[in-house]
N, C-alpha and C positions, 0 to 999 in steps of 0.2 A: 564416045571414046575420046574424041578429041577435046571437050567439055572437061571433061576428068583429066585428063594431061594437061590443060593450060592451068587447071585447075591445080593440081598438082604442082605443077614449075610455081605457081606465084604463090603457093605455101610453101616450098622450100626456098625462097626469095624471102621472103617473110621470116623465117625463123633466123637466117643465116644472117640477117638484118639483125633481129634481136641478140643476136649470140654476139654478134661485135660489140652493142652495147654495154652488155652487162657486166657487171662486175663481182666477180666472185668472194667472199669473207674466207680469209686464211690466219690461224694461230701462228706465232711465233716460231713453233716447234712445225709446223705443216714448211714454215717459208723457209728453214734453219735445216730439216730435212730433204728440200730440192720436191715437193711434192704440189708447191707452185708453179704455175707457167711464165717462164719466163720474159714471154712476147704479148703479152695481155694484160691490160689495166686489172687487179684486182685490191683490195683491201684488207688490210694487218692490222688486226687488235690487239690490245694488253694493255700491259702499264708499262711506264714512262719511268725508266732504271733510275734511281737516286742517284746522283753524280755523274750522267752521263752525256747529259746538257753541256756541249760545246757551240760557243757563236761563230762562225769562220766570215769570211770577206763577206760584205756588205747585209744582203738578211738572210744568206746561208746559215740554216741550225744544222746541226749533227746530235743525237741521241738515240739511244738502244729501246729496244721495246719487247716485251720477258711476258710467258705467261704461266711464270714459274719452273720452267722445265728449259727452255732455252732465249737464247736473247737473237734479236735481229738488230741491226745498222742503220738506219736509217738519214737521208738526208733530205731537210724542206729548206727551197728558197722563197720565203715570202716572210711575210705579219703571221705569228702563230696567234692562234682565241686567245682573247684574254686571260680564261679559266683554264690554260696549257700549263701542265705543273709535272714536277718528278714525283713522282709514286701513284700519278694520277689514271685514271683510264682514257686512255688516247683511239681512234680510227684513223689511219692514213691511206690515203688510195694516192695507186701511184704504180712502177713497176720496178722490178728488179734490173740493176742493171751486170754486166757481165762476172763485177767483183763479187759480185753477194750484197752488192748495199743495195737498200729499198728507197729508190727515188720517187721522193710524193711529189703529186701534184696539189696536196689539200690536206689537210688535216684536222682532224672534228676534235674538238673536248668535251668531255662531261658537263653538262648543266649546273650541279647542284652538290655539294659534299656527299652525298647517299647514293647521288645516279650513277649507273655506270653501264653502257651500251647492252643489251642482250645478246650480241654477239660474244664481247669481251666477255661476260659472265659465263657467258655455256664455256667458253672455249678455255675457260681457266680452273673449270671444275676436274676434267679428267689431267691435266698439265700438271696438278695436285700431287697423284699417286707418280708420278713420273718423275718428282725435285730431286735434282741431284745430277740428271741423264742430259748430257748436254752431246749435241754432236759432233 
């Protein structure tokens, strides 16, 4: 009995470990909807809104990020990838902070003119049927 309960405490030490890490994948419309946590790193895909690329002080970006259905806010201070473009497909992990903007820590781009994360992809299929519904 006692075997099985320490056994027990250090799998749920274990798990509660991995759940801090992880980071969850959210559509535009999931993070635009409020169906994100607001107190947890997780990761916003789509693309990268034509004309929404603002530079502010130093290498603060500001740009929107759409997955056809709704747009999010975004703000990265750093070096964006080389291959970081508008209408491109983008990953930012980071968190929301109380206004609604999505503060990254990091930002992915696409590799290749053709690629575009499998995340982004799924998550822009049903976003589709939805153009138009902004919240």
């Amino acid at each position: 009995v006692v075997g099985l309960t320490v056994l027990g405490i250090a799998a749920f030490l274990v798990f509660r470990a991995l759940d801090s890490n992880l980071s969850y994948f959210y559509s535009a419309s999931e993070v635009a909807y409020n169906q994100a946590p607001t107190n947890h790193v997780i990761r916003l895909g789509g693309m990268v809104v034509d004309g929404s690329l603002k530079r502010g002080e130093g290498l603060t970006v500001h740009f929107e990020v759409t997955d056809n259905a709704s747009k999010v806010n975004v703000q990265y201070t750093g070096i964006l990838p080389d291959l970081f473009a508008e209408g491109q497909g983008v990953i930012a992990q980071g968190k929301l902070n109380s206004n609604g903007v999505f503060v990254a820590d990091e930002v992915l781009a696409k590799h290749d003119e053709t690629y575009m994360p499998p995340e982004v992809a799924e998550s822009m299929k049903p976003a589709k049927t939805t153009e138009g519904k902004t919240p």
